[in-house]
N, C-alpha and C positions, 0 to 999 in steps of 0.2 A: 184272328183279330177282326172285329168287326169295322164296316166303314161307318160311318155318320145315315142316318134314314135318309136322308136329301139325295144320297148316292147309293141308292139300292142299284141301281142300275147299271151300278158298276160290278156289283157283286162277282160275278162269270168272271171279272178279270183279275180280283184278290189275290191269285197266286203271283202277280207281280210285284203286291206290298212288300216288296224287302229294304231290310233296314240297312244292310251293308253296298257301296259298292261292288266288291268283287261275287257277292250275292246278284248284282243285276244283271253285272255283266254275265258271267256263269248264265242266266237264266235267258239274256239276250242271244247268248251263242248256240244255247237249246232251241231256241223256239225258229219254226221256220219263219220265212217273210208272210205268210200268207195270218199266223198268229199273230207276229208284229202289228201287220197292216191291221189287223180287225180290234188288236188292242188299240193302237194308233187313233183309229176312227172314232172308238170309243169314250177313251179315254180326253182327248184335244179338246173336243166341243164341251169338255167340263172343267177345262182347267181354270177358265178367269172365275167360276163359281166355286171350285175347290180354294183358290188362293184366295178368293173374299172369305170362306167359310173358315181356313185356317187361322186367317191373320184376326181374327177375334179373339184368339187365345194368347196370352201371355209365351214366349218358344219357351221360357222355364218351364212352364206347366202346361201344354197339351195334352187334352184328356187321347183317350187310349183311340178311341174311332179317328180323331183330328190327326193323329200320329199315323195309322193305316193310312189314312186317306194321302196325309204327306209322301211318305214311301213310294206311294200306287203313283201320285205325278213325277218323283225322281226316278222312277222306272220310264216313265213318259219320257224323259230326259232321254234315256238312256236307246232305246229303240228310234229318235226323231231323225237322226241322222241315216241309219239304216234305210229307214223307210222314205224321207223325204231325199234322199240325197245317193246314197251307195246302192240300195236294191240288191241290199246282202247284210248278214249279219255280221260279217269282217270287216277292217277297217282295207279297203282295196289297196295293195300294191305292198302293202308291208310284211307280207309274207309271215315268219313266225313270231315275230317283233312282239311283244307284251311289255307292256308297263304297269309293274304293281307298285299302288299307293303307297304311302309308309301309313300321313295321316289324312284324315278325311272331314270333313265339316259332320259331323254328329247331333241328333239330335236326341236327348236324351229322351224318350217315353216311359 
């Protein structure tokens, strides 16, 4: 899925557009700190221009790049703690602890 042109520059980090939580997380747990960090960097300094670019769309009807592009910043979500805070892809101290969703906030694309 393509992003919007405005965000070619994010291109290199697409493989983080996923549409599911347990898809980020998964993807969170994959990647070392040093991928996080260089998505992290990447990604931050375009989010207040990502959520102005999104929010011009209708959430019923987001064309298909505005949808990638949404995904690519809830991935953002998903790494900020890691990297701003833990300095690790685990949540520290909770050992094998998981918590799976039932439901999830969706956005239909």
């Amino acid at each position: 899925m393509p992003l919007p042109a405005d965000f070619a520059d994010l291109e290199p980090y697409a493989d983080w557009a996923l549409a599911t939580e347990p898809e980020r997380y998964a993807k969170r747990l994959d990647s070392s700190m040093e991928e996080m960090q260089a998505f992290y960097e990447a990604a931050f300094g375009r989010l207040e221009d990502a959520i102005t670019y999104i929010d011009t769309f209708p959430w019923n009807a987001l064309p298909e790049d505005a949808c990638t592009l949404l995904h690519l910043m809830q991935s953002l979500v998903m790494v900020s703690f890691p990297v701003e805070v833990w300095k690790q892809a685990r949540v520290p101290d909770s050992g094998a602890a998981y918590l799976d969703l039932v439901v999830e906030p969706v956005v239909r694309c």
